[in-house]
Every structure is written in C-alpha cells, then in structure tokens.
DSSP file (Angstrom, degrees, kcal/mol; ACC not computed):
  #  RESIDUE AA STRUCTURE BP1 BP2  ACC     N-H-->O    O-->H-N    N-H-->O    O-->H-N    TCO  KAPPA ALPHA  PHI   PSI    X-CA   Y-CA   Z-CA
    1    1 A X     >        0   0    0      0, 0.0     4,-2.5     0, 0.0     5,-0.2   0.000 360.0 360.0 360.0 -47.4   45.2   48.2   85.0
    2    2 A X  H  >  +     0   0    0      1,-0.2     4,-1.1     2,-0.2     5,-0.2   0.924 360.0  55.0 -38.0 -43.7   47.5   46.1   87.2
    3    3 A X  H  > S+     0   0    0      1,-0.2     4,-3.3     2,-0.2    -1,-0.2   0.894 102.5  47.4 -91.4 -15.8   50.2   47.8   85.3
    4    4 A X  H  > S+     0   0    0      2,-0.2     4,-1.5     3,-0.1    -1,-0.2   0.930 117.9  47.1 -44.7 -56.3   49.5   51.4   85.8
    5    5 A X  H >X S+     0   0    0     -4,-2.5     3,-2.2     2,-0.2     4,-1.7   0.967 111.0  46.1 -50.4 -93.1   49.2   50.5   89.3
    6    6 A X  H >X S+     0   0    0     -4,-1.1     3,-3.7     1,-0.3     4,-1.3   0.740 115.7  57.3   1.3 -86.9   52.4   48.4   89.4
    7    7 A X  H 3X S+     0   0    0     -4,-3.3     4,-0.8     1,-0.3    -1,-0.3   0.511 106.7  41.3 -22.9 -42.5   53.6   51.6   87.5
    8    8 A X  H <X S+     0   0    0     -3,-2.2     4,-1.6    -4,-1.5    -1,-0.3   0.612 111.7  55.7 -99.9 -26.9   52.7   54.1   90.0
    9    9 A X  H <X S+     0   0    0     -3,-3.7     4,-3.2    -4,-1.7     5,-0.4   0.960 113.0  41.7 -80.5 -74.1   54.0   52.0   93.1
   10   10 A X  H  X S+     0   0    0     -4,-1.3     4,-1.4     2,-0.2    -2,-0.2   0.823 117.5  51.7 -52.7 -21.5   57.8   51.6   91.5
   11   11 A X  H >X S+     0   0    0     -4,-0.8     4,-3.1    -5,-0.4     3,-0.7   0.959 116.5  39.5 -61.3 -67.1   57.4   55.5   90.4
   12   12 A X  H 3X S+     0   0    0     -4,-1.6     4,-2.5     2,-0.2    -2,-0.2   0.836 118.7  43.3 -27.7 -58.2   56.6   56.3   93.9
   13   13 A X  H 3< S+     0   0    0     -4,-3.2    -1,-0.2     2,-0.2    -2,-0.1   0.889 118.0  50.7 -51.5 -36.2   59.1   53.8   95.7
   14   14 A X  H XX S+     0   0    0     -4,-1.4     3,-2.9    -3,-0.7     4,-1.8   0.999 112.1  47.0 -72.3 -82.2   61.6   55.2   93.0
   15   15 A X  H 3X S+     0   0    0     -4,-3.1     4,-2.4     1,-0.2     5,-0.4   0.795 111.8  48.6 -41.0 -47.8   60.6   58.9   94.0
   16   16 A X  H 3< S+     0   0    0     -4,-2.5    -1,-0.2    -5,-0.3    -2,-0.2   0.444 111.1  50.5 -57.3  -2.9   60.9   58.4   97.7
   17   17 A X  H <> S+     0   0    0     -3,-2.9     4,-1.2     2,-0.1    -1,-0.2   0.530 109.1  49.0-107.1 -28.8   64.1   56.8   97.4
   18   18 A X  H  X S+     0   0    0     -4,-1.8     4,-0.9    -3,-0.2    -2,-0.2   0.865 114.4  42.8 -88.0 -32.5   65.7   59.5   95.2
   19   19 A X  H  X S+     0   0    0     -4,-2.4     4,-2.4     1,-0.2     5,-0.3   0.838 113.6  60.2-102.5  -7.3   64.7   62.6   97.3
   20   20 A X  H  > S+     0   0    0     -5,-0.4     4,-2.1     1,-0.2    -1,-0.2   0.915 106.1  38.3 -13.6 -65.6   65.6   60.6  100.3
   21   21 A X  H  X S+     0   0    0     -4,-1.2     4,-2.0     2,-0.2    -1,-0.2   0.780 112.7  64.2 -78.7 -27.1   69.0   60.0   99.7
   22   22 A X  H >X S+     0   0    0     -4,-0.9     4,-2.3     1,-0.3     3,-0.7   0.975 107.6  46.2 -82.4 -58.3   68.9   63.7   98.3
   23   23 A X  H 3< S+     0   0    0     -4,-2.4    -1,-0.3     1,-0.3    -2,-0.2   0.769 108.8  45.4 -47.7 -41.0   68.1   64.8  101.8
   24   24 A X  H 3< S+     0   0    0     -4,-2.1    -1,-0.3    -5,-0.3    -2,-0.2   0.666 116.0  50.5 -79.0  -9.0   70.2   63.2  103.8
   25   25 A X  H << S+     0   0    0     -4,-2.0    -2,-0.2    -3,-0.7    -1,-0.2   0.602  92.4  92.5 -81.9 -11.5   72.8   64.0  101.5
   26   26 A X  S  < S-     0   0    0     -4,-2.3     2,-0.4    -5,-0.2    -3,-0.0  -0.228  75.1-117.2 -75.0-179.9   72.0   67.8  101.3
   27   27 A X        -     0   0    0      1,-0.1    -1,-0.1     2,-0.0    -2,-0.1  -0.765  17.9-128.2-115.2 143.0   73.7   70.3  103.6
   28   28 A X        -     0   0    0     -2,-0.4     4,-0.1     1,-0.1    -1,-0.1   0.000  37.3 -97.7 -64.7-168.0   71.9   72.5  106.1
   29   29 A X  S    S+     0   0    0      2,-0.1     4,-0.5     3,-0.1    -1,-0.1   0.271 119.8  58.7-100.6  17.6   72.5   76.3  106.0
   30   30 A X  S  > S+     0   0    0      2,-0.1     4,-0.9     3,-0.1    -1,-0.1   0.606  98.0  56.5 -80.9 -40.2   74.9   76.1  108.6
   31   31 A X  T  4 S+     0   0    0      2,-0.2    -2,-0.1     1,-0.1     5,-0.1   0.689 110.4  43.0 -37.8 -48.5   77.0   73.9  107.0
   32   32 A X  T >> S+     0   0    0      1,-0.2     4,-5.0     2,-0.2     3,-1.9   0.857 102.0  59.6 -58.6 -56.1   77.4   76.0  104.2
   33   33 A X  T 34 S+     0   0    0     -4,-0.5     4,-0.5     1,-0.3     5,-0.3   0.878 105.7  48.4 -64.8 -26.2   77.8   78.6  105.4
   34   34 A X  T 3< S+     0   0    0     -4,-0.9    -1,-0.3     2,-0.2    -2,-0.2   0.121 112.6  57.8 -85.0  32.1   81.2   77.1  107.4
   35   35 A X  T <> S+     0   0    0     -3,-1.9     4,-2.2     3,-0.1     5,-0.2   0.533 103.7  49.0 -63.4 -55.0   82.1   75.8  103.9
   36   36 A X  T  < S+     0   0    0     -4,-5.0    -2,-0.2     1,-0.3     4,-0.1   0.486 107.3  50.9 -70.1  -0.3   81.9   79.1  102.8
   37   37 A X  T  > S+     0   0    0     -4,-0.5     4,-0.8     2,-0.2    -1,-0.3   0.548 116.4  49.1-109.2 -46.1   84.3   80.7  105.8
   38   38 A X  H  > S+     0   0    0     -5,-0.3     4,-1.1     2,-0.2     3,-0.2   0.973 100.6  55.5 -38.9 -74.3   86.5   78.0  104.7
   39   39 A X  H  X S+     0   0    0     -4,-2.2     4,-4.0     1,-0.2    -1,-0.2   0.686 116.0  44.1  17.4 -62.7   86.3   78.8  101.2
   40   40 A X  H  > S+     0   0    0     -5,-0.2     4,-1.1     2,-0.2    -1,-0.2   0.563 106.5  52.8 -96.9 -12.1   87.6   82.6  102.4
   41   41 A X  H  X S+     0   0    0     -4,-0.8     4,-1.9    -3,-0.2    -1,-0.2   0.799 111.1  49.7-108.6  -6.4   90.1   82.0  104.6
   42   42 A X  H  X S+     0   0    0     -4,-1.1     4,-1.9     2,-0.2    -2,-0.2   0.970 112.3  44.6 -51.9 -68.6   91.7   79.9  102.1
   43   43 A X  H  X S+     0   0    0     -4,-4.0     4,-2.7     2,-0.2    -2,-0.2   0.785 109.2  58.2 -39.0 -35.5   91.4   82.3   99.6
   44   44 A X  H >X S+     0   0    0     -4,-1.1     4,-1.8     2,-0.2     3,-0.7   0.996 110.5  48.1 -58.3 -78.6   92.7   84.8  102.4
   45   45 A X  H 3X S+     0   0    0     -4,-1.9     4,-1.9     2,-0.3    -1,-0.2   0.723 108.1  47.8 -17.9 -57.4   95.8   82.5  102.7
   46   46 A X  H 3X S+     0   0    0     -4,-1.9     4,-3.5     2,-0.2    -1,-0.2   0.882 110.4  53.3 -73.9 -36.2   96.7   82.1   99.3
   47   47 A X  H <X S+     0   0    0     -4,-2.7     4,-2.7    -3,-0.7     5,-0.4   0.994 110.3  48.0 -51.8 -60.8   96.3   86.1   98.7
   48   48 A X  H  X>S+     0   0    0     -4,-1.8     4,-2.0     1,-0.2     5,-0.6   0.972 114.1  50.7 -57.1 -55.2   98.8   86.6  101.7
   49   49 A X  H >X5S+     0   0    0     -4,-1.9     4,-3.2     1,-0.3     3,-1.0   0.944 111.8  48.7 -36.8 -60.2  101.2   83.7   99.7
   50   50 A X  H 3X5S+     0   0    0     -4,-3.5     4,-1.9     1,-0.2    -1,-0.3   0.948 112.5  42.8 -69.8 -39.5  100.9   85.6   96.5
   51   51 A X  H 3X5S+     0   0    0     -4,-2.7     4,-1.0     2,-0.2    -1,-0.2   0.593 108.5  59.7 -93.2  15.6  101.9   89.0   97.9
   52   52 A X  H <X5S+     0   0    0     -4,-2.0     4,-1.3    -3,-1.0     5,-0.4   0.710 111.7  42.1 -92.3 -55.4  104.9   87.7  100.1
   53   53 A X  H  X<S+     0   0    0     -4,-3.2     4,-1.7    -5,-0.6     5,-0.4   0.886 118.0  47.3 -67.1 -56.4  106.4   86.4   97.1
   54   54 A X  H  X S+     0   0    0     -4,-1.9     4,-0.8    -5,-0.3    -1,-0.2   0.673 114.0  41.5  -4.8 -60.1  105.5   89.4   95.3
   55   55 A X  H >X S+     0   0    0     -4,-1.0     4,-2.5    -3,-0.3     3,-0.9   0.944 113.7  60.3 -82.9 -46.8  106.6   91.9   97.7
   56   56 A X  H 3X S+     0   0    0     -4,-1.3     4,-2.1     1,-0.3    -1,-0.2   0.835 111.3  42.2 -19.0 -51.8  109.9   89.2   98.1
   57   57 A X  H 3X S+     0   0    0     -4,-1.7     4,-1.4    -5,-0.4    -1,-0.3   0.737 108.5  55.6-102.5 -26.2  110.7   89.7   94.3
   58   58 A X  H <X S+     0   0    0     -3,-0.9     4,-2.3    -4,-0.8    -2,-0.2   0.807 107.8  47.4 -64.0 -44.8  110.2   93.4   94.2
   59   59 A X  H  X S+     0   0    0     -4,-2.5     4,-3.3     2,-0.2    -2,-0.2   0.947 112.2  57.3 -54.9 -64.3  112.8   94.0   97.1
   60   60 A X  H  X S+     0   0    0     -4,-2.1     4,-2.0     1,-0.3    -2,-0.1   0.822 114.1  38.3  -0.3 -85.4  115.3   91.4   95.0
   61   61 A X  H  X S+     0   0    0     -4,-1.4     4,-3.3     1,-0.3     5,-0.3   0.828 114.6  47.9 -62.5 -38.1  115.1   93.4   92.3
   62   62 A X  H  X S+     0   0    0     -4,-2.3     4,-2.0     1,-0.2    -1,-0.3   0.948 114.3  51.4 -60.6 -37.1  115.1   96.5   93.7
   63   63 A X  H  X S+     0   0    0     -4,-3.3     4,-2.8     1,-0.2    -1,-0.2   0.888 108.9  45.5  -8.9 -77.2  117.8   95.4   95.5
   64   64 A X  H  < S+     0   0    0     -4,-2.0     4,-0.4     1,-0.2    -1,-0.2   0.947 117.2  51.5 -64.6 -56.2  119.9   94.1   92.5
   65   65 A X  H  < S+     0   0    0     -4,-3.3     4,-0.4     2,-0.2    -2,-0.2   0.808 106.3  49.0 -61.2 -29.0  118.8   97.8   90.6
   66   66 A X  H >X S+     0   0    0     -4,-2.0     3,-3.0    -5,-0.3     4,-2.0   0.937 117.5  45.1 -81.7 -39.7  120.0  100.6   93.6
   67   67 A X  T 3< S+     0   0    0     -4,-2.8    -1,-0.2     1,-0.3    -2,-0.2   0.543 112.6  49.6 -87.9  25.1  123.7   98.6   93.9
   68   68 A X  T 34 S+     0   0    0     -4,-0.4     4,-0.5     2,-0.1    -1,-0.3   0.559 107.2  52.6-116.4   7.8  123.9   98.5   90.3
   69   69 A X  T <> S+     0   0    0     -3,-3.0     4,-1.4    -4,-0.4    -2,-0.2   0.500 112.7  48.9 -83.1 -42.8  123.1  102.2   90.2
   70   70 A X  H  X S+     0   0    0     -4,-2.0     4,-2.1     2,-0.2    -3,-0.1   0.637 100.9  62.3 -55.8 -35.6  125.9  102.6   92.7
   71   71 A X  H >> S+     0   0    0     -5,-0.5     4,-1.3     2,-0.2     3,-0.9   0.995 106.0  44.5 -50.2 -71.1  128.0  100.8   90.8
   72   72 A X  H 3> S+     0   0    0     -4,-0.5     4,-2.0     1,-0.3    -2,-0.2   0.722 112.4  45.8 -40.0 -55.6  127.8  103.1   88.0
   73   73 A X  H 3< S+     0   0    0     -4,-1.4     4,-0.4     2,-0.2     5,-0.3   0.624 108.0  56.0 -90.6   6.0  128.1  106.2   89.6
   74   74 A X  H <X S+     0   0    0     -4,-2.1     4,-1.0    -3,-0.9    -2,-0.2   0.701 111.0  48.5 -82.0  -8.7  131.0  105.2   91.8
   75   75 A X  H  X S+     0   0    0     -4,-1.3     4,-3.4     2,-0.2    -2,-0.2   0.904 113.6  46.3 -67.2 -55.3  132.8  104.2   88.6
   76   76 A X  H  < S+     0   0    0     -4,-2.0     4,-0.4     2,-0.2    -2,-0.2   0.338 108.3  51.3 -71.7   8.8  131.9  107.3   87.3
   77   77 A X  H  > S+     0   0    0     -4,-0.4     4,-1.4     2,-0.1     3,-0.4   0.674 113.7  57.4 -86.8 -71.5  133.0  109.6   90.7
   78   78 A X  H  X S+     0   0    0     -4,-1.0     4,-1.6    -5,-0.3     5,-0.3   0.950 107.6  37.0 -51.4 -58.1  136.0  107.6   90.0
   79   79 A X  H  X S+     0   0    0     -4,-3.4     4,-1.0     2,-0.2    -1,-0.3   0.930 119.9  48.5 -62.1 -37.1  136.6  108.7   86.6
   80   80 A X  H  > S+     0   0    0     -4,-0.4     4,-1.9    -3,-0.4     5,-0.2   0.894 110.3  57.6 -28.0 -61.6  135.4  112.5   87.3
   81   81 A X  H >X S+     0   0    0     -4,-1.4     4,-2.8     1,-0.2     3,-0.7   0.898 109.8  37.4 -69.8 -67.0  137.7  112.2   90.2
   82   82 A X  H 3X S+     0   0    0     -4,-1.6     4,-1.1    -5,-0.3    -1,-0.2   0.658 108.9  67.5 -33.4 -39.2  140.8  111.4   88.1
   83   83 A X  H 3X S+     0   0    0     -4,-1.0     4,-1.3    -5,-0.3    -2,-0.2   0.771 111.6  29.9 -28.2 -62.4  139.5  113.9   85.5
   84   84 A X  H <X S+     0   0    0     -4,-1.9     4,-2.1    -3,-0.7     5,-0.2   0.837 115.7  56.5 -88.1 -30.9  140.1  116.9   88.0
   85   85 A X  H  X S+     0   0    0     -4,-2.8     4,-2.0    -5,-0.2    -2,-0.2   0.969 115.4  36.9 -77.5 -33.6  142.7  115.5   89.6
   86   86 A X  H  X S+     0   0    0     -4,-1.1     4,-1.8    -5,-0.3    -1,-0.2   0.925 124.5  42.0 -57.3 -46.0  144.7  115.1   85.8
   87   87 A X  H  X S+     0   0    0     -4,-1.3     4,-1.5     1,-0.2    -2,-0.2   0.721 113.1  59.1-105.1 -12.3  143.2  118.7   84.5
   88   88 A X  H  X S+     0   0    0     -4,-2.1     4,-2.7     2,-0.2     5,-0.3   0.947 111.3  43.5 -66.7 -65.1  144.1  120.2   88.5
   89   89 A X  H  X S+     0   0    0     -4,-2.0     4,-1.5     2,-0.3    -2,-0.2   0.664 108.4  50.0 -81.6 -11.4  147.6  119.2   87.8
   90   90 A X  H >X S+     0   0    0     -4,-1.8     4,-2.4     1,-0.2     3,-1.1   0.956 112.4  55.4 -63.5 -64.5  148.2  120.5   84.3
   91   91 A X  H 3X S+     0   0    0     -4,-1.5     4,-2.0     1,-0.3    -2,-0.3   0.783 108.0  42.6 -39.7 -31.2  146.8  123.7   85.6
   92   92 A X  H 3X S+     0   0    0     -4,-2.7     4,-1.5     1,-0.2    -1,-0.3   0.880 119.5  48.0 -97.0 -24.8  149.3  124.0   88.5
   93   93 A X  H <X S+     0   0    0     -4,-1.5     4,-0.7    -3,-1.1    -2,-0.2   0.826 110.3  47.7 -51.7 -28.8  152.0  123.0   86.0
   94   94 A X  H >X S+     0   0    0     -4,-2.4     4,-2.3     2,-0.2     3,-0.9   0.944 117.0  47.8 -83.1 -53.9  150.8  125.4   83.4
   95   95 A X  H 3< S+     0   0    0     -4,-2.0     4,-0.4     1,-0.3    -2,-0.2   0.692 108.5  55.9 -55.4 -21.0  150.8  128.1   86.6
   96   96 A X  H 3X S+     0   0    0     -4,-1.5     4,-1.7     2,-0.2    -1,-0.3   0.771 112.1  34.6 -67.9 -26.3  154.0  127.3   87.6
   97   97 A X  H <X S+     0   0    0     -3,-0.9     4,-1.0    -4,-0.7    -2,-0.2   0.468 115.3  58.8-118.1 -21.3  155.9  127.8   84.4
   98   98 A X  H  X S+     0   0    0     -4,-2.3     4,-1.8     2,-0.2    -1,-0.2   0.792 110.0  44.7 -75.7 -37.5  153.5  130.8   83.7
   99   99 A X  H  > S+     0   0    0     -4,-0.4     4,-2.1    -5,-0.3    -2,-0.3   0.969 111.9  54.6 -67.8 -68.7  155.0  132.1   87.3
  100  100 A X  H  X S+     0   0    0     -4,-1.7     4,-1.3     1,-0.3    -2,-0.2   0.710 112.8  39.3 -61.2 -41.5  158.6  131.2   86.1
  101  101 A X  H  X S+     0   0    0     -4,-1.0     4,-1.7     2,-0.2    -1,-0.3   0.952 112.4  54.5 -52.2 -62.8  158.5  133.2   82.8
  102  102 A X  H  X S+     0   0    0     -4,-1.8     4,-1.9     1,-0.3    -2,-0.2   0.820 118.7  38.7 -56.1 -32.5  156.6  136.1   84.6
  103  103 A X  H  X S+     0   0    0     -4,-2.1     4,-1.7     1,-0.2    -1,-0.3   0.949 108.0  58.1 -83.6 -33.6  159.8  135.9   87.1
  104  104 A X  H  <>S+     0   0    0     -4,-1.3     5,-3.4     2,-0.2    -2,-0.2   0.792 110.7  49.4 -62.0 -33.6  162.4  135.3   84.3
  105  105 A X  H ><5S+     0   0    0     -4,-1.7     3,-1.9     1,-0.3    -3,-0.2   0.951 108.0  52.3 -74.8 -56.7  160.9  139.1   82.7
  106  106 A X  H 3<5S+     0   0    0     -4,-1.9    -1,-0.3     1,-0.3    -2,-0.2   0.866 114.3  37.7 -60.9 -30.8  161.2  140.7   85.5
  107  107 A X  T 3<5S-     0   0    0     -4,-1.7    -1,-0.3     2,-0.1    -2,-0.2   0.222 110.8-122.2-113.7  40.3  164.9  139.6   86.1
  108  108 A X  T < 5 +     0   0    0     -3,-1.9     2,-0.3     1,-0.2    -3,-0.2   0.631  58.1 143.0  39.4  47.4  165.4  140.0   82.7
  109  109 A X      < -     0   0    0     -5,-3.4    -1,-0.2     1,-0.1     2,-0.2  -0.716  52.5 -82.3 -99.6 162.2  166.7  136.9   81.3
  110  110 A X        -     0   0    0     -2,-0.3     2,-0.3     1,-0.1    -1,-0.1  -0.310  42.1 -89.2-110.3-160.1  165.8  135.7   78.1
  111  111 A X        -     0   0    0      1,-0.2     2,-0.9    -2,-0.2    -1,-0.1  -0.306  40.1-156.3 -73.3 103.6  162.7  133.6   76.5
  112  112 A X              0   0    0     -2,-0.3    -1,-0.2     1,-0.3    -2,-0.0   0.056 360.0 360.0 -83.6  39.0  163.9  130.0   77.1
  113  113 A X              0   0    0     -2,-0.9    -1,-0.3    -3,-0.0    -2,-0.1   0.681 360.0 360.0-111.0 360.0  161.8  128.5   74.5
C-alpha cells in the first residue's frame, strides 16, 4: 500500500512539475500573435527581394535583346541602303547611255556597239 501511495505522490509531483514548466514556457495569445506579424513581414521582405531581382533580370535581358535587335536591323538598313544606292546607280548609268543612243539616232550617227 505504501507503494501505491509513494506511487501517486512522485506521479503527482512528476505531473505538477511537467505542466508547470509547460506553462511558464507557453506563449500567451499576444505573443503569438506578434510572432505571427513577424512571420509576415518577413515573408513580405523576402517577396519584395525576390521580385527586385526579378524585375532587375528581366530589364537586363530585355535590355541585352532591343540593342541586339538594333543591331540587326541597322546592319541590315546598311545593306538595303547600299543595295539601292548600287541598283540607283546602274539605273542612272543604264539611263544615261540609253539617253546617249536615243541622241546618237536622232543625229544620225551610227550604233557604237
């Protein structure tokens, strides 16, 4: 019988000691709740972090993509541009000499070819 008793004292001591400690270690709901406002404005923080670099690396590239897009068609203006200016000057050669015949008929020399 002693040792039931016995038993029941150290459960008892045992128990009072365990949700003790439990209490003074728990957290109010006030507490928590400024964990949890913590919690969010971290998270808040680290979202802003992740879409500054984002937005950071999207600009880059786009960046890197319009002047290589420029690139391209000012190479290719330039080669257009040479294009007409080459197929401009056969044509006013071809019209001159076309001119120079057309004058040569009229003053009735003949066909120098």
């Amino acid at each position: 019988m002693k040792k039931i008793e016995m038993a029941r004292i150290l459960l008892a001591a045992g128990l009072g000691l365990g949700l003790g400690c439990g209490v003074a270690l728990g957290q109010s709901a006030g507490q928590e709740m400024k964990n949890a406002g913590h919690d969010t404005k971290a998270a808040a923080v680290d979202t802003g972090h992740a879409t500054d670099q984002t937005t950071r690396k999207v600009v880059h590239k786009t960046s890197r993509g319009t002047k290589k897009v420029y690139r391209k068609s000012a190479n290719r203006t330039d080669i257009v541009a040479k294009d007409t200016a080459h197929r401009t000057t056969v044509a006013a050669k071809d019209t001159a000499h076309g001119t120079e015949k057309v004058g040569d008929k009229i003053a009735g020399k003949p066909d120098s070819r």
